[in-house]
DRENKE-960527 format. One line per field, with one value per residue (C-alpha): x, y, z; residue in three letters. Coordinates in steps of 0.25 Angstrom, whole numbers, plus 2048, in hexadecimal, padded with zeros to 3 digits. Each point is the difference from the previous one (the first is absolute). Layout:
<atoms>
east X,...;
north Y,...;
up Z,...;
rest ALA,...;
</atoms>
This chain:
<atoms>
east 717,80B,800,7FA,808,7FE,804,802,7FC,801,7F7,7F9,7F9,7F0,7FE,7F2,7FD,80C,804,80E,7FE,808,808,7FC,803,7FC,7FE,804,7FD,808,7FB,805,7F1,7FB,7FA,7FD,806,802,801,807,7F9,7FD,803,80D,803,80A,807,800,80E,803,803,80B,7FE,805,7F6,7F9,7F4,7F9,7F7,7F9,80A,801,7F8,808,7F6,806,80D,809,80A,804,80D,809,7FA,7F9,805,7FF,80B,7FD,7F9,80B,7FB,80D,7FC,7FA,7F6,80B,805,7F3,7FD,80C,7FE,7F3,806,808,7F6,7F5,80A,803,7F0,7FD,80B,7FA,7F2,7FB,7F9,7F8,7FF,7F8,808,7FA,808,80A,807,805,7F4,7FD,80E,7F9,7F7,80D,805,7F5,7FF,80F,7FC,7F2,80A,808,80C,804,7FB,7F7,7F0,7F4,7FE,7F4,804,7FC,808,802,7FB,7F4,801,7FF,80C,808,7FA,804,804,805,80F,803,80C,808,805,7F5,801,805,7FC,7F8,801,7EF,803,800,7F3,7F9,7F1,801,7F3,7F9,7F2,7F7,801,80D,7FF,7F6,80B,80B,7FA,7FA,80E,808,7F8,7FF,811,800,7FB,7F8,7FC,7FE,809,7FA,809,7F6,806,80F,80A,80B,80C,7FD,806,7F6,7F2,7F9,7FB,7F2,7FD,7F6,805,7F7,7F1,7F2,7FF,80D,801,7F0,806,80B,7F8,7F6,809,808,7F2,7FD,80B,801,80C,800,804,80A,801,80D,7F7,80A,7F6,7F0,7F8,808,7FD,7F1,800,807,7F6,7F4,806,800,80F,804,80A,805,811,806,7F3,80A,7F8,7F3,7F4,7F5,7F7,80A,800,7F0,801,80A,7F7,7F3,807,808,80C,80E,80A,810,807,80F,801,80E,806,802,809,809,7FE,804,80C,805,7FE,808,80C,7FD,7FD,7F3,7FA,7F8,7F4,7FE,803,7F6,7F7,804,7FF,7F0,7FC,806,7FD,7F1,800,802,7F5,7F7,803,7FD,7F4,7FC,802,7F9,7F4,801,806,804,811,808,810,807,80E,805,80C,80A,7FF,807,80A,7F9,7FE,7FF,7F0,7FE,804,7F1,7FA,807,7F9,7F2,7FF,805,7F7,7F4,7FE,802,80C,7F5,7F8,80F,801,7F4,802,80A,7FA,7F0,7FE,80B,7F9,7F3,805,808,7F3,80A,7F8,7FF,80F,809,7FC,7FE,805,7F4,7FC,801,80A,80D,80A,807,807,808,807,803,80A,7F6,7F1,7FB,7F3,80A,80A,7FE,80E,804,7FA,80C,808,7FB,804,7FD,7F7,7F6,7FA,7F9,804,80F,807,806,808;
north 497,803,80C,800,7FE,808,7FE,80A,7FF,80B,7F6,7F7,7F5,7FD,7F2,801,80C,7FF,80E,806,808,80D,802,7F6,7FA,7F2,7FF,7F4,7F9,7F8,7F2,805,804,80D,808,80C,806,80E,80C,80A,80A,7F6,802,7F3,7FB,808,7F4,7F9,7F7,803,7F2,804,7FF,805,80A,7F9,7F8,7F8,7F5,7F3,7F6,7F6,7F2,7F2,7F6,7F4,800,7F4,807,7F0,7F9,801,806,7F6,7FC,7F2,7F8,7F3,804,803,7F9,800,80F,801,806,80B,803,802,80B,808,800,805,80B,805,800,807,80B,803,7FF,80B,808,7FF,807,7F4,800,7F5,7F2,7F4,7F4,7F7,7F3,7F9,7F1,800,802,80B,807,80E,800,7FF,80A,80B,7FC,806,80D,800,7FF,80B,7F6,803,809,7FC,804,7FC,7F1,7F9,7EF,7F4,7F6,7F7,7FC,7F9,7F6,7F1,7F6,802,810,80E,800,7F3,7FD,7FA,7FB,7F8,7F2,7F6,7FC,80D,803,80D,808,7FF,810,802,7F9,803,803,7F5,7FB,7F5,802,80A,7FD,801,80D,806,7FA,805,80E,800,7FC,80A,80A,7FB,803,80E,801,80C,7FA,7F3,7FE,7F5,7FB,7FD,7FE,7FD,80A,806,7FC,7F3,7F3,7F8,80A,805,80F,7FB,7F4,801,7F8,805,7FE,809,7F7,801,80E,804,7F8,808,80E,7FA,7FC,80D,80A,7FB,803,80D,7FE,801,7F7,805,7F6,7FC,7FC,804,7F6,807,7F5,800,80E,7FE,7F4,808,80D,7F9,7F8,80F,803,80E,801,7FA,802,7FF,7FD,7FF,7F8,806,800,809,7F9,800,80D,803,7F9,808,80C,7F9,7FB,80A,7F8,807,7FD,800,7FD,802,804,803,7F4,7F9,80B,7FB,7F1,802,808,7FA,7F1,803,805,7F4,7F6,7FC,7F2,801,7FD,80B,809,7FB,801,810,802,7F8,80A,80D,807,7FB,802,80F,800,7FB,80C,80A,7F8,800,80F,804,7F8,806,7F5,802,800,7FF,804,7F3,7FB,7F3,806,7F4,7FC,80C,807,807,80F,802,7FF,80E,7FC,7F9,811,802,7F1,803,80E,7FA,7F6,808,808,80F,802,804,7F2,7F8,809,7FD,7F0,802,807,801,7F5,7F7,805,7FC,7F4,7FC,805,80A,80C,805,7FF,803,804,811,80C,802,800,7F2,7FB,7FC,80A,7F9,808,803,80D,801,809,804,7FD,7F2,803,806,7F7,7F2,7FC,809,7F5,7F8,80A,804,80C,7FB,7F6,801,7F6,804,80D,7FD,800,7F1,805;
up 68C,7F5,7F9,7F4,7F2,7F5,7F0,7F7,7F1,7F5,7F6,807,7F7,803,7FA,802,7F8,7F8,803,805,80C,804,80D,80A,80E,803,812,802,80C,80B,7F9,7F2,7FB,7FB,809,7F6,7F2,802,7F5,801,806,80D,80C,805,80D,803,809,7F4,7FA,7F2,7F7,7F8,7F3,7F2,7F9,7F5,7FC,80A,7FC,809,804,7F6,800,7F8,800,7FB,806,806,80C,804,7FC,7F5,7F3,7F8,7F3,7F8,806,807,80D,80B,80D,806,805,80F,807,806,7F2,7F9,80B,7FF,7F0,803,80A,7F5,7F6,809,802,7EF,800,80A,7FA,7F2,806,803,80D,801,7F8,7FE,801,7F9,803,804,7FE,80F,808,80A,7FC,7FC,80E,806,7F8,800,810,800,7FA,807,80D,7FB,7FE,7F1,7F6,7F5,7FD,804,7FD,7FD,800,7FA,808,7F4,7F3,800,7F3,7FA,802,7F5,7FC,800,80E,803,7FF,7F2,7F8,80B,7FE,805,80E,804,80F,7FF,810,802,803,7F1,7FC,80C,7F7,7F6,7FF,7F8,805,805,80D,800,7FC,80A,809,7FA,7FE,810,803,7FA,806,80F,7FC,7FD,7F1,7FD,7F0,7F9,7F4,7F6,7F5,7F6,7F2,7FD,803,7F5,80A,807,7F8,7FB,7FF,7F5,802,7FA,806,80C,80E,807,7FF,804,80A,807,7FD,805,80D,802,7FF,809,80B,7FF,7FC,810,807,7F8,7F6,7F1,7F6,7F6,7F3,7F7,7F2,7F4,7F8,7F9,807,80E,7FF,800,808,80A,800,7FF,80E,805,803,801,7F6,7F4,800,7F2,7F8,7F4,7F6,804,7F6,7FC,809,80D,7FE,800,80C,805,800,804,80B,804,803,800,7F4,806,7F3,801,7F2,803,804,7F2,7FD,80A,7FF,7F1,805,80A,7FB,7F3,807,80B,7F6,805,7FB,7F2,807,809,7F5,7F7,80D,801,7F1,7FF,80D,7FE,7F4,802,80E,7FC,7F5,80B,809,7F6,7FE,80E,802,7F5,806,80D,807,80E,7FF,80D,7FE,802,7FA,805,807,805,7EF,7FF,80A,80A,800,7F2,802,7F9,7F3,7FD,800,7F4,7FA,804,7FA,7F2,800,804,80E,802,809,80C,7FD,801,80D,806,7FE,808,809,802,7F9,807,80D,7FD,7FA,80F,808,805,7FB,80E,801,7F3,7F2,801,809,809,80E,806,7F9,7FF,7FE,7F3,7F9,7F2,7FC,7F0,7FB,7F4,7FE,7FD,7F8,7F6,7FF,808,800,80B,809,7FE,808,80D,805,810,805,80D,809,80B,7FF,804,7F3,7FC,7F3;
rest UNK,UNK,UNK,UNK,UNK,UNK,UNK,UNK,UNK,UNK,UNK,UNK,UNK,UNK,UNK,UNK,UNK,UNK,UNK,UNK,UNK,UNK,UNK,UNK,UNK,UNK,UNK,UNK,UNK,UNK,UNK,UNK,UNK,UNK,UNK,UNK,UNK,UNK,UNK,UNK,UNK,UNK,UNK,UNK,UNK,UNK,UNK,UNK,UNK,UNK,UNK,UNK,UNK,UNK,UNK,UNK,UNK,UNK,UNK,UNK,UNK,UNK,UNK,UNK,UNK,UNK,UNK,UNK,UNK,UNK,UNK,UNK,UNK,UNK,UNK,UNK,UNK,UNK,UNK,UNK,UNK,UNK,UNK,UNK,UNK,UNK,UNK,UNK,UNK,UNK,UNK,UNK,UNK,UNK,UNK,UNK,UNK,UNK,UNK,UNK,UNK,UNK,UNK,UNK,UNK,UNK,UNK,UNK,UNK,UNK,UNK,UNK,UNK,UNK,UNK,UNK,UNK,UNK,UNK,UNK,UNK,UNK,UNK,UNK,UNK,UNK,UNK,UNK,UNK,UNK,UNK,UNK,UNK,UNK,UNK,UNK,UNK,UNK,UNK,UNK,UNK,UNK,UNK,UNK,UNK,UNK,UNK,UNK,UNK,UNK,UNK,UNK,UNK,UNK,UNK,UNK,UNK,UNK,UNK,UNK,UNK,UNK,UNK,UNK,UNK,UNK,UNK,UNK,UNK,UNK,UNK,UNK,UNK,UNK,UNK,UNK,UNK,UNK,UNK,UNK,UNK,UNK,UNK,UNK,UNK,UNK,UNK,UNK,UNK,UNK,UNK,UNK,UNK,UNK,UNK,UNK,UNK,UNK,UNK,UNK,UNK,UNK,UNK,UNK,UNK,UNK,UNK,UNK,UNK,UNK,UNK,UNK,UNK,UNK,UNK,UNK,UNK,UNK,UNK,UNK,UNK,UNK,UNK,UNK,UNK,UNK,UNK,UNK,UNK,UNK,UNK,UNK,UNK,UNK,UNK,UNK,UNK,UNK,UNK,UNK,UNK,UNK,UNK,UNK,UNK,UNK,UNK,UNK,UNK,UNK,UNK,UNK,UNK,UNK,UNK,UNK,UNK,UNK,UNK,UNK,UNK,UNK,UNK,UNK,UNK,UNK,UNK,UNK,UNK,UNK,UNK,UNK,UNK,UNK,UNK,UNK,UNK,UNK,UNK,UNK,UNK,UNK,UNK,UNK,UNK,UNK,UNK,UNK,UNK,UNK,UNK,UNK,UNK,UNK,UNK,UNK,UNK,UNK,UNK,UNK,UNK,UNK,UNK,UNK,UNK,UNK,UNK,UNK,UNK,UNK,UNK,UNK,UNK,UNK,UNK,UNK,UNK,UNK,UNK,UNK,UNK,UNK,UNK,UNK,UNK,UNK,UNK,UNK,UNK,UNK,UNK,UNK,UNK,UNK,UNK,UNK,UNK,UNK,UNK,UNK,UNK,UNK,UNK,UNK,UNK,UNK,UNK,UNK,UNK,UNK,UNK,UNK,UNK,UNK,UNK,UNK,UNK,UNK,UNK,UNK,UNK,UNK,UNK,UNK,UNK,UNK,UNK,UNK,UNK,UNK,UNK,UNK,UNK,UNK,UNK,UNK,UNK,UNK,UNK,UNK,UNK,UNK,UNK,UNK,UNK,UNK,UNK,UNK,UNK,UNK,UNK,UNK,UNK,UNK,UNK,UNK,UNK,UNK,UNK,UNK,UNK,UNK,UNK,UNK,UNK,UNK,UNK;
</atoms>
């Protein structure tokens, strides 16, 4: 047996309880969990290794769960197929690293154009090969011929590779196969495309392409073989459709409704709104010179997608931290702390989305998500306290994975 690690904390954050705690010392174990969480007055393993770190305040690792490690960083031009497989991974290299190093220590990769790119990706780290955080994968998008996460807006008769529209689907039993499929290659989540997407040529945010039957099929499929479905539903009634088909989260949700959001609650579905994100796709497509259409499509979703978060949290919705990182330039994931608390979360609620929250929302509650025996050893050190002032997320002081320090 290896000697035990220890990590030293002056204020260490309890996300459960919401408490800082004084002076501890995390054991950590040979495979990178918690054996125990010391106080000061405890006796140590005296063999133990110290992980060096700077003094400061130590919270979870952090949780992105709507983030897109693969390829090039989307943005409205015509669909680049000319990009390969070997290419798209090496993006993903780059991007895993700025992630980790941002606090992010595990993701939710909810999709990708070139199939089974981000298992080959997490695999790599998995391995020990690269850097980058723990990953969950969805393989590819699941969506209609022509939808959210088909390639759109290239001249007609263009030869599409069959790698980037590996799970389209036109009927439910396409689905079932598609969904069985993308599991038996490495997929650890289902990502349905159920309404139009802001980016993709062609789609309208509101407009459903995906039906309850197609959806409910999908669940179904992946509910036995124990995976979750995450859905893309911009649109109110692809948002109910979508719950009442029983997925497990609804990401974006940005012209929600009264009634989506009662259904939010009752259901207990996760809400991942990257209330972020049109920030940037304002931003950078201005200076980029983005067609008129996508940025009418950003302009009809933002501003609403925002009053529909506010909305939610003040219901009690469930809210999982999620920001389409790949629409944006990786590592920059922090910057959405700041957005939720201004539009209605304490700084300890926009924490714990991305932390107990997230790790409920994965099933990885037994892995990630708090400082406590048993799990991971993620880590963040802070230079000031982030109940006060939620910024100081966007500057981590170190970063901690399994113990060993990434950052």
């Amino acid at each position: 047996m290896a000697d035990p690690t220890i990590l030293a904390a002056s204020h260490m954050l309890d996300v459960t309880a919401g408490t800082w705690l004084t002076d501890r010392r995390l054991v950590i174990r040979e495979d990178g969990r918690i054996e125990s969480v010391l106080r000061a007055e405890d006796a140590a393993p005296t063999n133990a290794r110290i992980v060096d770190v700077p003094d400061g305040w130590l919270i979870p690792g952090l949780v992105d769960c709507h983030s897109h490690l693969i390829g090039d960083p989307e943005d409205a031009a015509i669909p680049a197929i000319v990009s390969s497989p070997a290419h798209d991974v090496l993006a993903g290299v780059r991007h895993a690293r700025a992630t980790l190093a941002a606090g992010f220590t595990s993701v939710r990769d909810v999709g990708t154009f070139r199939a089974f790119a981000d298992v080959v990706l997490r695999d790599a780290i998995e391995a020990g090969a690269t850097p980058g955080p723990r990953m969950q994968c969805a393989g590819a998008y699941v969506t209609a011929p022509g939808g959210g996460g088909d390639i759109t807006g290239l001249p007609d008769g263009t030869e599409i590779p069959a790698d980037l529209q590996f799970a389209v689907v036109r009927t439910t039993a396409d689905v079932r196969d598609r969904v069985a499929r993308l599991i038996d290659g490495g997929a650890t989540l289902v990502k349905v495309i159920v309404t139009g997407a802001v980016l993709t040529r062609g789609t309208t945010p509101g407009a459903v392409e995906l039906g309850q039957a197609m959806i409910a099929a999908a669940v179904d499929e992946a509910t036995r073989r124990g995976v979750f479905v995450a859905a893309h539903a911009h649109g109110a009634e692809g948002i109910k459709i979508a719950i009442r088909a029983g997925v497990r989260s609804i990401e974006h949700g940005s012209l929600i409704d009264d009634e989506g959001i009662d259904l939010l609650v009752r259901s207990g579905t996760w809400l991942v709104a990257d209330v972020y994100d049109g920030d940037w796709i304002a931003q950078e497509g201005a200076r980029a010179g983005w067609p008129a259409e996508t940025m009418a499509k950003n302009e009809l979703t933002t501003e609403a997608q925002r009053s529909g978060f506010t909305r939610a949290v003040a219901a009690g919705a469930r809210i999982a931290f999620g920001t389409d990182s790949g629409v944006y330039p990786h590592g920059m994931n922090a910057i959405q702390f700041g957005y939720q608390v201004r539009l209605g979360q304490t700084p300890l609620a926009a924490i714990r989305s991305a932390t107990t929250e997230a790790a409920r929302l994965m099933g990885w509650e037994d892995r990630i998500g708090a400082l406590e025996p048993g799990r991971y050893a993620d880590a963040v050190v802070l230079p000031a306290d982030p109940l006060s002032d939620v910024e100081v997320l966007r500057t981590p002081r170190a970063v901690v994975k399994s113990g060993l320090r990434v950052s």
